[in-house]
Structures are given as C-alpha cells and as structure tokens.
C-alpha positions in Angstrom: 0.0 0.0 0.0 1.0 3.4 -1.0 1.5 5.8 1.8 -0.7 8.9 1.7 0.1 11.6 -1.1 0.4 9.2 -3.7 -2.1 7.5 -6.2 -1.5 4.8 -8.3 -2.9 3.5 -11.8 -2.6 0.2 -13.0 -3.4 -1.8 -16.4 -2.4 -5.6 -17.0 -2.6 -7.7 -19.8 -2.7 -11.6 -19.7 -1.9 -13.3 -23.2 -1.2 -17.0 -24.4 -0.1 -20.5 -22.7 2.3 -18.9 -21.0 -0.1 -16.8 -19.1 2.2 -14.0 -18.8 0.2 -11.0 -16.4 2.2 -7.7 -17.0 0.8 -4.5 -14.8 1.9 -1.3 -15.3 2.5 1.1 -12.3 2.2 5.0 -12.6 2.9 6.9 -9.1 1.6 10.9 -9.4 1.6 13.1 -6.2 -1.7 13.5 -4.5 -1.9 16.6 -1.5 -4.1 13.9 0.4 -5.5 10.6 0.1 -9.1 10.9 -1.4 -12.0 8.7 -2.0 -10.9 9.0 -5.7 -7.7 6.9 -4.3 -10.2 4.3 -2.5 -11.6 4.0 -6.2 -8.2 3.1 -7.9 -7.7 0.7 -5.5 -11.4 -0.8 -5.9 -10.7 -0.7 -9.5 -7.3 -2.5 -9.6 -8.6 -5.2 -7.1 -11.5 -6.1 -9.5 -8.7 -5.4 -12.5 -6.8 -8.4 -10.8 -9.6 -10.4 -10.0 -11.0 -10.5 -13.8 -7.6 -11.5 -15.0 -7.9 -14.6 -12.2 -10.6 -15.2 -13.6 -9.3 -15.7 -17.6 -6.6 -17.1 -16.7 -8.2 -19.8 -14.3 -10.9 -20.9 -17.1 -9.5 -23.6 -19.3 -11.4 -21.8 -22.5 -9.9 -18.2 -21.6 -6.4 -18.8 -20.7 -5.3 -18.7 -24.3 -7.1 -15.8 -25.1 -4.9 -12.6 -25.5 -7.1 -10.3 -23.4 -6.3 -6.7 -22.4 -8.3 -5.4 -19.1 -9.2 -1.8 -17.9 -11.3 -1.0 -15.3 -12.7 2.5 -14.0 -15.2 3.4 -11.4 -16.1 -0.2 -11.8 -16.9 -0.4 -15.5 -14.3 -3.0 -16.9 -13.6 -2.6 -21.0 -11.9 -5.7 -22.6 -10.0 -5.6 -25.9 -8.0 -8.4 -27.1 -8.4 -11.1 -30.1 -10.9 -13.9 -29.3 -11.0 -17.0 -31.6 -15.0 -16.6 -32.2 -18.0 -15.6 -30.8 -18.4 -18.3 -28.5 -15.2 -16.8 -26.7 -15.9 -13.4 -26.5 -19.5 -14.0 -25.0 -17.5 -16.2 -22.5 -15.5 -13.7 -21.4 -18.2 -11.1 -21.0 -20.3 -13.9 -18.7 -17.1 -14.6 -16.7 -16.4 -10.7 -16.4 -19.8 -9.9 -15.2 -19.9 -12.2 -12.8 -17.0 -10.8 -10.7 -18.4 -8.5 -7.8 -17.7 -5.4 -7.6 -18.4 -5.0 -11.9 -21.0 -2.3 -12.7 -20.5 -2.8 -16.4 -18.9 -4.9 -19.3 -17.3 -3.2 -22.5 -16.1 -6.4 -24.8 -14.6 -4.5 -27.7 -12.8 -7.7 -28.5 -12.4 -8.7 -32.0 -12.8 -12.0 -33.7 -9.5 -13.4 -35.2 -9.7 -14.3 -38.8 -10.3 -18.0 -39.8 -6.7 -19.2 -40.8 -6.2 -20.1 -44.7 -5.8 -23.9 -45.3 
C-alpha cells in the first residue's frame, strides 16, 4: 500500500499458454489521500480479480485479453478465436463482484487459410 500523497494507476494484460500478467504502475503526487484513491484501488482489485478469472478458465487462458477497469466499468480488448469466446469472457467478467459494467470490444480473429 501506498502511503498517503500518492495515487496509483494500473493496467495488465494476460496473453497465451504462458499466461504471462504484465501491470503497469504509474505513481503521481496527491496533496491527500481521497475517495478518488479508494476507487483506484477498488478498481485495480477487480482489474486483478478479472484476470484470475481468464486465466483460471480452461477456454480463456489462451485468449490474448487486455483489461481496464474505472469506477467499476471494466472494458476488454483483445483477439478472441470466435463468438463463443468473447461471449465467455463477458459472462465470466460480469460475474466478478464489484463489476457495474462490461465493455467487450474484443475482435474475432480471422479464420486461418488452409
């Protein structure tokens, strides 16, 4: 935990077999710890818990899934392998507590040429 006077921002991205979780961590100067800081850390916790999730679900851990999450709302982009996927994802998303809304901007990947 930060001590007070500084706020943190994180973003993580979970991708392939290898489930590889990368977070990025930006520290800015605060004058005093706010309820906007109790949010960020709100937000990362559910940030964290959604990539758990993926990467604990034997038809998501493959899935190259990128994860942001504000006041709540979490948007996913990412490459899904079909429909089927994606919807996946948003069930297993909106089923973490703490989630007021699901943004899947995912894509479908192209079928690969035989």
């Amino acid at each position: 935990m930060l001590s007070s006077g500084w706020t943190k921002a994180r973003t993580r991205q979970c991708s392939g077999a290898a489930a590889v979780a990368e977070m990025t961590v930006a520290l800015t100067p605060a004058p005093v710890q706010t309820p906007q800081t109790q949010d960020d850390l709100d937000d990362a916790s559910i940030t964290a818990q959604v990539m758990t999730s993926l990467m604990n679900h034997r038809s998501t851990r493959p899935v190259n899934t990128r994860v942001a999450t504000r006041n709540g709302e979490v948007t996913l982009t990412g490459i899904a392998k079909n429909e089927a996927e994606k919807s996946l994802v948003t069930k297993l998303v909106t089923d973490i507590q703490g989630v007021t809304n699901v943004k899947n901007e995912m894509t479908i990947a192209e079928p690969k040429a035989e």
